[in-house]
N, C-alpha and C positions, 0 to 999 in steps of 0.2 A: 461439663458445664457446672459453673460454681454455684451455691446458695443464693447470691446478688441477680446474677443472667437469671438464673430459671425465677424469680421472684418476678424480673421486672416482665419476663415473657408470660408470665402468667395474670400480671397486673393489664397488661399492653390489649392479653385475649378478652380480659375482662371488659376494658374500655373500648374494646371495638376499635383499638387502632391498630395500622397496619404495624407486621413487626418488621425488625430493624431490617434492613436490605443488607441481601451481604455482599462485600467488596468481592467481585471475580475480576480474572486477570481479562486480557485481550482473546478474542475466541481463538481456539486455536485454527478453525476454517480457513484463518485470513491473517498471518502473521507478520505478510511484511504488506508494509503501505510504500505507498510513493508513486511512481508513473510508469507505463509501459507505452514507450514509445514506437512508434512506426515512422521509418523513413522511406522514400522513394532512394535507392542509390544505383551507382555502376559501377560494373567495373572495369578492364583496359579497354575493354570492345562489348558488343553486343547490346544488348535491350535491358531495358533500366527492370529492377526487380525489390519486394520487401526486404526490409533489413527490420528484426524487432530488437528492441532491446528494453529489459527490465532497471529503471532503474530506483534506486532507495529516496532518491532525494524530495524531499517536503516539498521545492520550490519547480516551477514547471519547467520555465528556464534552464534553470542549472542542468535538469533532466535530458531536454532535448540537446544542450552542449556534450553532455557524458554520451548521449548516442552516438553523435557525428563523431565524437573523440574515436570511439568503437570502432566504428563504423569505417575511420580511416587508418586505423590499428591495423583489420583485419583484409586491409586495400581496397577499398572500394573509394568511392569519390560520390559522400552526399550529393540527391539531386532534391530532392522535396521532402517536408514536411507530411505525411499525408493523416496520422494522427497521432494525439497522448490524451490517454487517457490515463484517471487517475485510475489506480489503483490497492 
């Protein structure tokens, strides 16, 4: 800390005002945002089951599309929507 910072933090204690805030990054608890999708799917045969899938995207749209995309990558055959939540 140079002569100027500890001056002015000592000016700031004086005044009774708060001192500066300091810039932190994003917590590291919760690094990625975006949506975590739940779909109803099937696959050739048998009883519909969850499909999750995480995705990065900001927009919910684009999210729930990257699912079904998934979703029909790994052969199954979206059935429903059942949620997104943001994440």
């Amino acid at each position: 800390m140079n002569q100027v910072e500890d001056l002015e933090r000592q000016m700031r204690e004086a005044l009774g005002v708060a001192p500066k805030k300091v810039k932190t990054t994003r917590e590291v608890s919760n690094p990625m945002r975006g949506y975590l999708i739940v779909l109803s799917v099937r696959g050739n045969s048998g009883p519909a089951f969850r499909f999750e899938h995480r995705s990065r995207s900001l927009s919910r749209t684009e999210a729930i599309l990257e699912a079904e995309k998934a979703a029909r990558a790994a052969g199954y055959k979206p059935w429903a929507l059942l949620d997104a939540v943001e994440a």
